[in-house]
PAZAPA-4460 file (N, C-alpha, C; in steps of 0.05 Angstrom, whole numbers, plus 32768, in hexadecimal, padded with zeros to 4 digits):
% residues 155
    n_x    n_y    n_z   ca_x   ca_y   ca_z    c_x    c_y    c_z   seq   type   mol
   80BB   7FAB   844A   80AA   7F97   843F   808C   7FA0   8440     1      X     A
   8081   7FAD   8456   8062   7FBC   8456   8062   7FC8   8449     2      X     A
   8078   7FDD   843D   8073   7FF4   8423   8072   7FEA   8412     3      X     A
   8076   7FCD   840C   8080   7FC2   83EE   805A   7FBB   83EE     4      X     A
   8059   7FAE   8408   803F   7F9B   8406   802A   7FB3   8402     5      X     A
   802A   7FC8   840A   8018   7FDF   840F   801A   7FE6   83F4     6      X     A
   8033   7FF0   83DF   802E   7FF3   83CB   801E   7FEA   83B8     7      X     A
   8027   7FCF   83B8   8017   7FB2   83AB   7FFF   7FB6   83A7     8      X     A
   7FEB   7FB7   83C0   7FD7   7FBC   83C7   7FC9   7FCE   83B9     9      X     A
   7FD6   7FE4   83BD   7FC8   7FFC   83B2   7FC6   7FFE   8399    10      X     A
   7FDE   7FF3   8389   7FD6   7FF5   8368   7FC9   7FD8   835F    11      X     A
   7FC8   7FC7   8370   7FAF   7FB2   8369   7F96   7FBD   836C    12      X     A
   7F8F   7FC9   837B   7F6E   7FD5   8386   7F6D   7FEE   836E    13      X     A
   7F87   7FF3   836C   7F86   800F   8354   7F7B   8009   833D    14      X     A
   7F8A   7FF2   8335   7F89   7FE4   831B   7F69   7FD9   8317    15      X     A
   7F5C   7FCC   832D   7F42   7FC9   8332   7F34   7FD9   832F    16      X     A
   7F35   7FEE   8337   7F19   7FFF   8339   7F1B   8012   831E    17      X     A
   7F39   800B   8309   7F3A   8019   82F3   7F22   8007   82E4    18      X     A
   7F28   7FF1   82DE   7F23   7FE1   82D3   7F00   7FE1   82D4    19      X     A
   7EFB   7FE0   82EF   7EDA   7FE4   82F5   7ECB   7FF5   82E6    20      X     A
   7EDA   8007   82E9   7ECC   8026   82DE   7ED1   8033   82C3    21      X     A
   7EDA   801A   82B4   7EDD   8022   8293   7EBE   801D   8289    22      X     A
   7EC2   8034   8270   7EB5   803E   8265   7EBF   8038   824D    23      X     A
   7EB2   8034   8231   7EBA   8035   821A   7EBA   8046   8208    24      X     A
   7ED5   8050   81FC   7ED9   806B   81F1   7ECB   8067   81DF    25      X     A
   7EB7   8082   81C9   7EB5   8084   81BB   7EC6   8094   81A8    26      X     A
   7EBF   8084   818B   7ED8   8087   8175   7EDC   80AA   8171    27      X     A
   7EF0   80AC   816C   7EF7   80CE   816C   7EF2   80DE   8155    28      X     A
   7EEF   80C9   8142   7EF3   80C9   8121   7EDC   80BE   8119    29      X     A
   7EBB   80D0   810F   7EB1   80C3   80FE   7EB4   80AC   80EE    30      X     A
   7EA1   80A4   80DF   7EA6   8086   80C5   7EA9   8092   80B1    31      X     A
   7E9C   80B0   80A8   7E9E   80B7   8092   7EB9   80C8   8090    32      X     A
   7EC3   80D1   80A2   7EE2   80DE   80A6   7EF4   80C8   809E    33      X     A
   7EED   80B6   80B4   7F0A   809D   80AC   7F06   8093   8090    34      X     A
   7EEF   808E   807E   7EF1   8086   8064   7EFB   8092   804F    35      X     A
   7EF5   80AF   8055   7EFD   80CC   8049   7F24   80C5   8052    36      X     A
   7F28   80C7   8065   7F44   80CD   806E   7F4B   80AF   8060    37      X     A
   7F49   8099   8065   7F56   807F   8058   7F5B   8078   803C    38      X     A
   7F41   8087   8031   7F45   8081   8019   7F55   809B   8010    39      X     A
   7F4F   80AB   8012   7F5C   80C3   8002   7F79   80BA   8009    40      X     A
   7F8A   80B0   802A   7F9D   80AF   8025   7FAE   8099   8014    41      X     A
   7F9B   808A   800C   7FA4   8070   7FF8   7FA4   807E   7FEA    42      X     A
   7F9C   8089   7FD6   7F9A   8095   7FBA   7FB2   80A7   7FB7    43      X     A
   7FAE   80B4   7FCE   7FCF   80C7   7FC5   7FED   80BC   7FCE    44      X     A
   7FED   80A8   7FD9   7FFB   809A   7FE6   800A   8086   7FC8    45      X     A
   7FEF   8081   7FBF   7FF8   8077   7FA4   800D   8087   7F90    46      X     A
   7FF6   8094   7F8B   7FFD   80A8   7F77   8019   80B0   7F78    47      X     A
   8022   80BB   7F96   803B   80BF   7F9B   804E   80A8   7F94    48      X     A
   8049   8091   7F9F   805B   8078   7F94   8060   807B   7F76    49      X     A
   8042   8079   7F69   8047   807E   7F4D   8057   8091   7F3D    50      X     A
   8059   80AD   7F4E   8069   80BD   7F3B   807F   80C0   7F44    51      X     A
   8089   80AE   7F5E   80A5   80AD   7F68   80B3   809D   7F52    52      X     A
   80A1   8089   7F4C   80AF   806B   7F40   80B5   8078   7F26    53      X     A
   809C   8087   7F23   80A8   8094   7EFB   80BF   80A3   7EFA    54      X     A
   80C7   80B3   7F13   80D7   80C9   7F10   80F2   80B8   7F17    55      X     A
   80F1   809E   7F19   810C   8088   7F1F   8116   8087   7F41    56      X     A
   8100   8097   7F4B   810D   808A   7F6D   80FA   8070   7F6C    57      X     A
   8101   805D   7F66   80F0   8042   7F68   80EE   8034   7F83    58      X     A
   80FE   8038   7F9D   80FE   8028   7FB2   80EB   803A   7FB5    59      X     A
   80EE   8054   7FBD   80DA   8068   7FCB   80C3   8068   7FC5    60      X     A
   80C0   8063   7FA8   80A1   805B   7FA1   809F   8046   7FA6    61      X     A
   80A3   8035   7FA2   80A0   8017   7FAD   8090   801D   7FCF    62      X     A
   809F   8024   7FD8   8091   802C   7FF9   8078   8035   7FF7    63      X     A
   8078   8053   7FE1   8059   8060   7FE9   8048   804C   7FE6    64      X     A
   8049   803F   7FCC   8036   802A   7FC1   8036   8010   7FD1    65      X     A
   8042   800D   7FE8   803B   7FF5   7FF0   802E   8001   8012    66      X     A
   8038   801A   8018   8027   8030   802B   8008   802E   8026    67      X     A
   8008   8036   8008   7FE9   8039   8003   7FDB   801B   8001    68      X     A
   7FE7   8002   7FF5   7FDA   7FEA   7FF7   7FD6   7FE6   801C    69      X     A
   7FE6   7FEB   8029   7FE6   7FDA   8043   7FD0   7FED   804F    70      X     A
   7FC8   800E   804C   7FB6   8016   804B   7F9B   8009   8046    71      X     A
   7F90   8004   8030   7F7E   7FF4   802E   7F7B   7FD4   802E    72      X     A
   7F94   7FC8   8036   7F85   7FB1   8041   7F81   7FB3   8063    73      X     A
   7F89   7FC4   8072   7F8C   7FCD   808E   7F60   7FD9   8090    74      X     A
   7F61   7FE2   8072   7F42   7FF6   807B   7F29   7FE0   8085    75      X     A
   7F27   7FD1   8083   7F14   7FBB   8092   7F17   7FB3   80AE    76      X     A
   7F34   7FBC   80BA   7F39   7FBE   80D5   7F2F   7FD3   80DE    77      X     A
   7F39   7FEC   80C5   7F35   8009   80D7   7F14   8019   80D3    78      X     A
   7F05   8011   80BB   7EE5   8013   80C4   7EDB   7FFF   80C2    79      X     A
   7EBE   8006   80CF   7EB2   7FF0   80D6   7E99   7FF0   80BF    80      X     A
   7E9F   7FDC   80A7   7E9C   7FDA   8097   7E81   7FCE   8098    81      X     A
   7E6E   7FD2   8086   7E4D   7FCD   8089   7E51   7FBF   806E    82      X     A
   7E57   7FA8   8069   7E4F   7F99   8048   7E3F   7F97   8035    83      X     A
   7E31   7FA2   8044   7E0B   7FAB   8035   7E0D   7FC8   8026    84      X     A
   7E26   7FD4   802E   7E25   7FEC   8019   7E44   7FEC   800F    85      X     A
   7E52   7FD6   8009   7E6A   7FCF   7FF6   7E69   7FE0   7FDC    86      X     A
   7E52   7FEC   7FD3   7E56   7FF0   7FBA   7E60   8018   7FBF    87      X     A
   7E54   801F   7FD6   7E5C   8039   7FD9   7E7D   803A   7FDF    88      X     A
   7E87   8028   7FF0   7EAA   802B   7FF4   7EAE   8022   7FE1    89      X     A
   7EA9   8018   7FCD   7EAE   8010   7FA9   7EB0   8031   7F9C    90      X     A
   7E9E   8039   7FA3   7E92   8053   7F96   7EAA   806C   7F9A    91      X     A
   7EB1   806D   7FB6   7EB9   807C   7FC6   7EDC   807B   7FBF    92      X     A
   7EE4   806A   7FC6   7F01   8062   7FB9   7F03   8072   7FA1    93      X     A
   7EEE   805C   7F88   7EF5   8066   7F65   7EF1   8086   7F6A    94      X     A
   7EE3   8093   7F71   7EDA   80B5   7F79   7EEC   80C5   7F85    95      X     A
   7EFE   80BB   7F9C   7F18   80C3   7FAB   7F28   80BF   7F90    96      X     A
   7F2D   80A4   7F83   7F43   80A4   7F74   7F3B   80B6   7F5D    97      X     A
   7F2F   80BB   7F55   7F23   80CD   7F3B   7F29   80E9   7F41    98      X     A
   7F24   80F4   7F5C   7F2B   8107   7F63   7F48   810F   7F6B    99      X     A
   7F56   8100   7F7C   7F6D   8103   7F87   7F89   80FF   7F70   100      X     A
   7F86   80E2   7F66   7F9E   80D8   7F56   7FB1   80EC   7F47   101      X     A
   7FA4   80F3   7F31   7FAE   810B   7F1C   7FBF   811C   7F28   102      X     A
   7FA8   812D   7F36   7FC2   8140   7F3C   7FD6   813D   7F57   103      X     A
   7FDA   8124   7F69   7FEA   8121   7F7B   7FFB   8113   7F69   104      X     A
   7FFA   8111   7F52   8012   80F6   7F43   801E   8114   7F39   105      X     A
   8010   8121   7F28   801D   813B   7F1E   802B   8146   7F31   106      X     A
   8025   814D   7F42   803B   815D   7F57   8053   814E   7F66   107      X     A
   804E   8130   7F60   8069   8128   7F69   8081   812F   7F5A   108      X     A
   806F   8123   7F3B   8080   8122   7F26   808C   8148   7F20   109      X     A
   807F   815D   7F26   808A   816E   7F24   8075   8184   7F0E   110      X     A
   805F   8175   7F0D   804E   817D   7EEC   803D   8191   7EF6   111      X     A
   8033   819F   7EE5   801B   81B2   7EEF   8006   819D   7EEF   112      X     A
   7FF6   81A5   7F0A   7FD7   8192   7F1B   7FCB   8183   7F00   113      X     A
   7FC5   8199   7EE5   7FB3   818E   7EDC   7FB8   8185   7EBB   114      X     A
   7FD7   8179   7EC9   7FDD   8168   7EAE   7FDE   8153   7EA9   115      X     A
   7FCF   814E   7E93   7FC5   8137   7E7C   7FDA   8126   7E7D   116      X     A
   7FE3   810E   7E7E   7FFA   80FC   7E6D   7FEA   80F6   7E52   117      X     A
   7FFD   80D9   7E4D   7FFF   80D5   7E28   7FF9   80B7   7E2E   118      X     A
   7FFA   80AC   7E45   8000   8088   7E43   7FEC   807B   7E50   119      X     A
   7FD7   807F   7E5D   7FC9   8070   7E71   7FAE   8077   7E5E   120      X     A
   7F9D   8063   7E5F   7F86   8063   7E56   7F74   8074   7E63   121      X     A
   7F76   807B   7E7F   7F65   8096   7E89   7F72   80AE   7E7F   122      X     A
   7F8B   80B7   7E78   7F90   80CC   7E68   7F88   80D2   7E51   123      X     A
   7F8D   80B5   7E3F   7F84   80BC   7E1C   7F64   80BC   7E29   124      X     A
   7F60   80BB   7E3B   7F37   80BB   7E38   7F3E   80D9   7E42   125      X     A
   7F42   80E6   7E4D   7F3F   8103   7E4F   7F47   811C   7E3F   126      X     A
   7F63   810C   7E31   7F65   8122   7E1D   7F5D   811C   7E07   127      X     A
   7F44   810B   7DFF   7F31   8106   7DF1   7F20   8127   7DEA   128      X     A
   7F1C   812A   7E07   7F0A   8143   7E0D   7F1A   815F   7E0C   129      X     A
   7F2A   8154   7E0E   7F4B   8170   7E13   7F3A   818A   7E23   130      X     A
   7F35   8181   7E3B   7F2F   8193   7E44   7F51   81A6   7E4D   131      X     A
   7F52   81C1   7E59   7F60   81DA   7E61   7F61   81C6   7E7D   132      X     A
   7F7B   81CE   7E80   7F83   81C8   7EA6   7F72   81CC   7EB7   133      X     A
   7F73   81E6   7EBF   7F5B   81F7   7ECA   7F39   81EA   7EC2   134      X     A
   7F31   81E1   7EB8   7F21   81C7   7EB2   7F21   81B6   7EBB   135      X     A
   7F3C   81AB   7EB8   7F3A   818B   7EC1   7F3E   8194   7EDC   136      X     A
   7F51   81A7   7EED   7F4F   81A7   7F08   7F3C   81B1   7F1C   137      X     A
   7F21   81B4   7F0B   7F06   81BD   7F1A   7EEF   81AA   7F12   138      X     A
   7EF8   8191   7F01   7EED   817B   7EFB   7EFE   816A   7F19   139      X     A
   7F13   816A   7F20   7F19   815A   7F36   7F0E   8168   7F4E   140      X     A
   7F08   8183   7F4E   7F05   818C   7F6B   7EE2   817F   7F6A   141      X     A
   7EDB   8188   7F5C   7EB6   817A   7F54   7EB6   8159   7F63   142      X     A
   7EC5   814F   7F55   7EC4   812E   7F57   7ECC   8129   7F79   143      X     A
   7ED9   813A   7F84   7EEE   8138   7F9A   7ECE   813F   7FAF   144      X     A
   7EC5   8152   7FA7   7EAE   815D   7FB3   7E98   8142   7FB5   145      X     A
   7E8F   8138   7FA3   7E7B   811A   7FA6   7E8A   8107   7FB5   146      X     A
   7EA7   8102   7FAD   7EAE   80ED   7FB8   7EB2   80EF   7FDA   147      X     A
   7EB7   810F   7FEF   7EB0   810C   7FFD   7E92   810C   8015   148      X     A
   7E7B   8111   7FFB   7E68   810F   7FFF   7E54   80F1   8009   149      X     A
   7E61   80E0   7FF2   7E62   80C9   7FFA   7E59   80B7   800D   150      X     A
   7E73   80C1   8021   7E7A   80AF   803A   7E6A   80BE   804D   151      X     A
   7E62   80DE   804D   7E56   80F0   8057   7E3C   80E6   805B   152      X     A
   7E2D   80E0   8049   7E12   80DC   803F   7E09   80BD   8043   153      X     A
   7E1F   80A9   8049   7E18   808F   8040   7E1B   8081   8056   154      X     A
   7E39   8082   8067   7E44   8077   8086   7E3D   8090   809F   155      X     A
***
């Protein structure tokens, strides 16, 4: 019964003097990393849903795309969001998605990075310009480049 009570003791006073002597971690993960890492993984998270669902695995896309929604309604938990500059995580998203979408949808689906479709109104607006692959996939690395500048420059 004294070892039990002696035990007791000791991880009560343990537990105490843990508790005294906390400190508060600092985050491990920049603001402009986690916006960079959150949003970019929505975007491709999508994208993947999207070209699962075209290619007819529809449950499996169904998942990515509800991965990438629960993603961004979770991102107001996971940074700490300043409302006074709403219009840059506005900015930052459309810039990730501009950059990222295209060619992570192409590679699910199987397509070379820097191919055009025929059906979405951001396609017929690009092959308006018909730019060469190799074009359009140094027009995404460009855009990919501001959009992580962004969060760099702004949070």
């Amino acid at each position: 019964m004294k070892t039990l009570l002696t035990l007791l003791l000791i991880l009560t006073f343990g537990i105490a003097n843990c508790q005294m002597n906390f400190k508060p971690v600092k985050p491990r993960i920049s603001e402009p990393a986690k916006v960079i890492i959150l949003f970019g993984s929505a975007v491709i998270l999508e994208a993947i849903g999207d070209g699962l669902y075209d290619d007819g695995q529809k449950e499996l896309g169904k998942l990515f795309q509800a991965s990438s929604v629960g993603l961004l309604v979770a991102s107001p938990f996971i940074l700490n969001v300043d409302k006074s500059k709403w219009y840059w995580y506005f900015l930052s998203y459309t810039t990730m998605r501009i950059a990222l979408f295209d060619p992570a949808y192409n590679l699910t689906r199987g397509l070379n990075m820097g191919y055009t479709g025929s059906t979405s109104y951001w396609d017929k607006g690009i092959q308006m310009f018909d730019p060469p692959q190799g074009m359009k996939i140094w027009g995404h690395s460009v855009v990919f480049i501001f959009a992580i500048s962004i969060p760099i420059n702004n949070f």
